[in-house]
N, C-alpha and C positions, 0 to 999 in steps of 0.2 A: 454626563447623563444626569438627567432630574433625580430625586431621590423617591422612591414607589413607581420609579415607571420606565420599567426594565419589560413591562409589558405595553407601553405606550400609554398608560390610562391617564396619569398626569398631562402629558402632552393633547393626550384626544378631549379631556377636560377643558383645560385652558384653549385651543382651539376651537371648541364649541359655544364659550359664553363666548369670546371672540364674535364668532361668526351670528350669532346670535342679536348679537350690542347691533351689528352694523346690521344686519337684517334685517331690523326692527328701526333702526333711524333711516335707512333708506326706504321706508312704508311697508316693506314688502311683508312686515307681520299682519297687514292688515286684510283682513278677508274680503273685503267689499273691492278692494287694489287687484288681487289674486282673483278672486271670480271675472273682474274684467278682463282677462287676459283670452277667457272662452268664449268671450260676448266680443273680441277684437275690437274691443277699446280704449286698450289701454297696453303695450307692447312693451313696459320697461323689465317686466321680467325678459320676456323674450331675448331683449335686448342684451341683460347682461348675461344671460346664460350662455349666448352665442359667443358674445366676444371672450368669456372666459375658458372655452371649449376651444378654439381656434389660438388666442393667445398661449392657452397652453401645450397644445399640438405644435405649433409653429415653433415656440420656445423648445419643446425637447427635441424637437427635428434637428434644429440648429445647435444644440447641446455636441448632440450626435455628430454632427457632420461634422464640428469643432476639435472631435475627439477629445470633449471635456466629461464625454460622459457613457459607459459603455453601452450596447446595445441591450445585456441582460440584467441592467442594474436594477431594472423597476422590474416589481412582480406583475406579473398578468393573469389574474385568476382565469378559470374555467368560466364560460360565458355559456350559460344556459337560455338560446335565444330564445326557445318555445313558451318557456316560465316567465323572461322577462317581458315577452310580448303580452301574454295574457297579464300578470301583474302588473305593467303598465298602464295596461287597460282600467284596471279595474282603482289603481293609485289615481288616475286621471277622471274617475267616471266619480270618485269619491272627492276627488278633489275641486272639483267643478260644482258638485250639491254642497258639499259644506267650507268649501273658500279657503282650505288649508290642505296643506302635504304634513305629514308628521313632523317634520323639523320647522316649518313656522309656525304651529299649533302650539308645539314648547314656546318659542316666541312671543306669540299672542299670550300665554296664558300670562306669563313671567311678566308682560305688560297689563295685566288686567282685565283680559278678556273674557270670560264666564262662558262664549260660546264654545272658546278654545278647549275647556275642559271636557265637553263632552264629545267633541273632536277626537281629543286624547284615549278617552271610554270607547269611542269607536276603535280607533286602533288598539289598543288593548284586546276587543272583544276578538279584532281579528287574528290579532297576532295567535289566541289562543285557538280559535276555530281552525289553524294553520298547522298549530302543533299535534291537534287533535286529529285533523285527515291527512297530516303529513306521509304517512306512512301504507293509508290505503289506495290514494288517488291522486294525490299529489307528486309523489315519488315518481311514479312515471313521465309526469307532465314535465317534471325535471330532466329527465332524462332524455325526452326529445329534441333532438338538433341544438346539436353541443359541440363546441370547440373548446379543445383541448390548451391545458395551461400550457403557457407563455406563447400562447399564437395570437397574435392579433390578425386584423380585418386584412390586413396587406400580405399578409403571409399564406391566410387559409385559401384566398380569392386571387392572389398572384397581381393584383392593382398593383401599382407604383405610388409608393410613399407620397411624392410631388401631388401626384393627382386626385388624392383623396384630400393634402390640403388644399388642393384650387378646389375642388369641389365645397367643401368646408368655408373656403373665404367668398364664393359666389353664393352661398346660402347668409353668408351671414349680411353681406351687402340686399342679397334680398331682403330681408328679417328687417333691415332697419329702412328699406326705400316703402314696403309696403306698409310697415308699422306705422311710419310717419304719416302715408296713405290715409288707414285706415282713420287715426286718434285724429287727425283733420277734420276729417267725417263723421266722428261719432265727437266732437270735441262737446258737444250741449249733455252727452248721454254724461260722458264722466266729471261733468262738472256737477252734475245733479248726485250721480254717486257720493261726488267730496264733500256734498252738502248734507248727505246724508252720514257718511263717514265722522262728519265735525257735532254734529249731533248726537255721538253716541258719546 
């Protein structure tokens, strides 16, 4: 065990610049990259986010099935859909006007970006407006349509393990037939983006 991280912070630290470094070398700190992704032309987020969700689905299935790895080894927190649905909503409706999610925002900034920082000021202001109606109207909103810890999707809805990953692996072949579609077709739109991008 690391030393000071007996609560994970060292590890969640070194993890973070991590994921951060490659983040940011693979564009994806770039907001002009990330705004493409709403305008569908430009699918490499897309991209990897699928295969990394399905990679790793696939991978612990087969863990399992191996019996190299127990069923209740990983924690499964309480999944609050009604909260995630709306805060989704509103993660994506923010993240579409200002071309960043709070973790490439850190990103962006750590690379130089000045938009990033008041990106950052936004999530701050909400984070605080969060804590402040947490308790009157929020709380409830929580509270609606909730599954309980250690149930996953397959357990609450009685699905078969198999068929949530085939459903999983036909989305993700979708994801990358129509992406490539799309970034075909808009191939003039994001080259004017990169031109704009190299200019900053």
């Amino acid at each position: 065990m690391f030393p000071l991280n007996e609560t994970g912070m060292l590890s969640g630290l070194l993890c973070g610049i991590l994921f951060g470094y490659v983040l940011e070398n693979a564009g994806f700190g770039s907001p002009v990259k990330l705004s493409a992704q709403f305008k569908l032309t430009d699918w490499a987020v897309f991209k990897v986010m699928f295969t990394a969700i399905v990679v790793a689905a696939v991978g612990l299935w087969l863990l399992r099935l191996a019996g190299l790895m127990r069923p209740d080894s990983i924690a499964v927190p309480q999944a609050a859909l009604m909260a995630a649905a709306v805060g989704g909503a509103l993660v994506g409706a923010g993240f579409a006007v200002g071309g960043y999610c709070p973790g490439t925002s850190v990103a962006g900034l750590f690379s130089g970006r000045l938009d990033a920082l008041v990106f950052i000021g936004g999530v701050l202001l909400g984070t605080t407006g969060f804590a402040v109606f947490y308790g009157t109207t929020l709380k409830s909103l929580k509270a609606a349509w909730l599954i309980a810890d250690g149930d996953t999707f397959t357990d609450v809805y009685a699905v078969p393990e198999v068929a949530v990953l085939a459903v999983l692996g036909l989305a993700l072949v979708a994801v990358f037939y129509f992406g490539s579609w799309f970034e075909r077709r808009g191939s003039g739109t994001v080259t004017a983006q990169q031109a704009v991008e190299g200019a900053r």
